[in-house]
Structure formats: structure tokens, C-alpha cells
N, C-alpha and C positions, 0 to 999 in steps of 0.2 A: 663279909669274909666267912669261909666255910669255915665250921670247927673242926680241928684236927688236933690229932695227938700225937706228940715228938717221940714214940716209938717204934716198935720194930714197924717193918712196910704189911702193911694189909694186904690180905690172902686174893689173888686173884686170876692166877694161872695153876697148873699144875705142877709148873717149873717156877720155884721159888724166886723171888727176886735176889738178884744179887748184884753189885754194880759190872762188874765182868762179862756176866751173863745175860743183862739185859742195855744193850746199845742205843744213844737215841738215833733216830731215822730220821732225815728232813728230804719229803718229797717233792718241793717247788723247784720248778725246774723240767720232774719227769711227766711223761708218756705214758698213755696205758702201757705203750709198747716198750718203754725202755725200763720203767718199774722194778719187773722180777727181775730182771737180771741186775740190775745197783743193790736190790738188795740181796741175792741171794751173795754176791762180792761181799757187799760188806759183813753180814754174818761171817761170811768166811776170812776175811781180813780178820777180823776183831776175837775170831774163835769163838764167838757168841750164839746164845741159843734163840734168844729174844731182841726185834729190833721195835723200839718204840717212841711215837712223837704221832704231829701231826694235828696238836689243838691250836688252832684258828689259823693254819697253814690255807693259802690262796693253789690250789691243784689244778692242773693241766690234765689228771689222768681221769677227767670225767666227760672230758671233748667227746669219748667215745659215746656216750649215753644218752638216748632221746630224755630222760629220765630227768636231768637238770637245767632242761633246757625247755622252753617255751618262749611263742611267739606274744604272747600275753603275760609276760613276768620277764623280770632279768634275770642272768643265767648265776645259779648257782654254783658257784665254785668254792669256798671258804666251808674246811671243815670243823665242825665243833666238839667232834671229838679227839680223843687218844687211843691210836690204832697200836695195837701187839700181835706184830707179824712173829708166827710160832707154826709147828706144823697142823694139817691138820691132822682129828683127833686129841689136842691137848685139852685136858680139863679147863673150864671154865669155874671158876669158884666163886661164891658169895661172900665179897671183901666186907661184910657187915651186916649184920642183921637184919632180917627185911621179910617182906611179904610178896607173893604176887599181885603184881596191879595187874597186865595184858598182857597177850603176845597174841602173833600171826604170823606166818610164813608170807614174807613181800617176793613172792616169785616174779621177779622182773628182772631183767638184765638191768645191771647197779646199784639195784635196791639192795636191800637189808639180807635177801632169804629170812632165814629162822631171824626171830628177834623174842628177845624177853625184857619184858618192863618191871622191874621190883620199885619197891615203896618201901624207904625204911622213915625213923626218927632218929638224928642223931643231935645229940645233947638237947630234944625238946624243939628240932627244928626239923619241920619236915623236907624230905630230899628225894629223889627218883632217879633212878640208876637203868640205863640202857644197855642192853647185848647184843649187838648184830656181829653177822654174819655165822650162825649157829649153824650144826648138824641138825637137819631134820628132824633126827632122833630125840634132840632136847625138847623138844615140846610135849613127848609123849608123858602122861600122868598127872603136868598141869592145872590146876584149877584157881580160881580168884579166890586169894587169902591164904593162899600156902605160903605156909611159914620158911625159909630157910637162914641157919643158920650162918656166924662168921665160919668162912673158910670149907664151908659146904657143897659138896659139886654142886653145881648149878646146871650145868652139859658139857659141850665139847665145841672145838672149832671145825667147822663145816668146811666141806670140800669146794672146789673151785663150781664144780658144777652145780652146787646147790647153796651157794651162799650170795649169787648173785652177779658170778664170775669173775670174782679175785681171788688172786692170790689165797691160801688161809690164813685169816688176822681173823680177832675180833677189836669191834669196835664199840669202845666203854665211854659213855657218857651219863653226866649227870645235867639232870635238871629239876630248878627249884619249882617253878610250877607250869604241870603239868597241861591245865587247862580241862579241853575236854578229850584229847587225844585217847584212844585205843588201839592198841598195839603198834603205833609205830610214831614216832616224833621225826622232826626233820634232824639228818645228820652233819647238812651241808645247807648254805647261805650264801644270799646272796649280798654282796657286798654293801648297799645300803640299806642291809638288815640287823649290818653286825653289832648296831648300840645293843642291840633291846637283845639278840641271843646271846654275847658275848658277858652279861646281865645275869641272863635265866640260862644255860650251862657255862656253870665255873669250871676251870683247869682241873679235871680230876690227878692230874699227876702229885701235887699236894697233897690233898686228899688223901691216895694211897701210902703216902709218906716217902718217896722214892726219891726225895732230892735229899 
């Protein structure tokens, strides 16, 4: 079990959590094509600025992408992270202190675009934190071993056309080991993968303290 601490929610947007303000979102069910439109409804039902969910949700909205699919593997559809659909441009902050491990730009349709990998220690347990779907921009001044601290910009949320052609969310994951991966881990599983990733990334919603 992650260690977590029963206070205020850890910093992670630029738009503060708050339960009104941030909605959860369940996408099983949608469409690449029917997506933005459920969710832009429901921010606007709810008067909410943040819609978030979607750890180890089974998605439909990935049919569209050579990207999870292979004739040589089963198709990935089961997401392993928690998406914060917000606009783009919104800060991305560093919910806890950490370091650079990697990043790269996965310019592919689906993929990740921008992505940063941080490496923090929390209570003496080491843990790795994922950000995809970044503005380009985020990457600029990067180096392995940069420090940043809790509640630190980190970057911003990247545009439809450069994050990999969604919507603007990012997508926050944690994982306990990392392996040899650089700059980019898988987001998505496939379904007789989920013992072992549902294992090594835990429910970051915890985590941030948001329940």
C-alpha cells in the first residue's frame, strides 16, 4: 500500500482541487468520436473546471490508433492511469518532491507527445511519477537530476495537436518500478497484463489525497 498522508490534497494542477471543481469522469462506453463532447456536457452540467478518473478503465476511445494495437500482441485497451481533463495551457505542478529521471516527445498519434518521468522517495520508498500529454514547451531546460520541488510548475497541458491528438488532459501516473524504461512507460494494457501493472502503478487518486 502507498504511503499517504490524511491531509490537505497534493498540488497537481494549477486549478486547486476542490470537490465542486474537480468531477470524476468515467469513459467506458465512449468513442474517440463521442468523448469531447460527454465531456465537455458534463463540465458544463456540473459547473466544473476539472473532469477526472479513468485508472484501470477498459476504453473504446483507442480503436482509433495503430498505436495499441498489434498483430503480434493483444490489444491494449485498460488504462493505468488518472486523466485531468482541464484546458490547455493549465499548469502542471510537482505534487511532491522529486527529481528528473526522463522525458521525450512520443510524437505519434495516441502516444503520450511531451511526457516527463520524475523519481521521488516517499517515506523511504522509492516511487516514479508520469506526465503525459505535455506542451512541447515543457521540456525546454530539462536535464537528469533536476530537482523540483512540492507544488512546483512542472509545465503545462499541451494542445490537441501536439499531445498526441486529444483532447487537453494530462495523464498522471505512478509507478513503483520503473525497470529500464526511458522516457516513456506504457499507459495502457492489455487485459491479461493487468495482475502485474495494476501491482507496479497504484491508484494515484489516494496518493493525491482527493477522496
Amino acid at each position: 500500500m502507498l504511503p499517504t498522508a490524511a491531509l490537505k490534497p497534493r498540488p497537481l494542477l494549477g486549478i486547486p482541487f476542490a470537490p465542486g471543481q474537480y468531477v470524476p469522469l468515467d469513459l467506458r462506453g465512449q468513442t474517440s468520436a463521442s468523448y469531447p463532447g460527454f465531456l465537455s456536457r458534463l463540465l458544463s452540467e456540473k459547473h466544473a473546471a476539472v473532469a477526472y478518473g479513468g485508472y484501470l478503465e477498459s476504453r473504446q476511445i483507442y480503436q482509433r490508433y495503430n498505436h495499441f494495437e498489434s498483430a503480434a500482441a493483444p490489444v491494449r485497451n485498460i488504462h493505468l492511469g488518472v486523466d485531468f481533463w482541464a484546458p490547455a495551457g493549465t499548469a502542471v505542478l510537482c505534487p511532491v518532491a522529486g527529481k528528473v529521471h526522463s522525458w521525450s516527445f512520443r510524437d505519434f498519434p495516441g502516444d503520450y507527445g511531451p511526457i516527463i518521468l520524475l523519481e521521488h522517495q516517499v517515506s523511504g520508498v522509492p516511487l516514479y511519477s508520469l506526465y503525459g500529454h505535455l506542451s512541447k514547451g515543457s521540456l525546454e531546460g530539462l536535464e537528469p537530476g533536476l530537482r523540483f520541488k512540492a507544488g512546483q510548475r512542472l509545465g503545462e497541458l499541451g494542445t490537441l495537436s501536439e499531445n498526441g491528438g486529444y483532447e487537453p488532459h494530462l495523464h498522471f501516473q505512478l509507478i513503483r518500478d520503473l525497470g529500464d524504461w526511458q522516457g516513456d512507460y506504457p499507459g495502457v494494457c492489455a487485459a491479461e497484463d493487468l495482475g502485474y501493472y495494476r501491482e507496479n502503478c497504484p491508484d494515484p487518486v489516494p496518493f493525491l489525497n482527493y477522496l
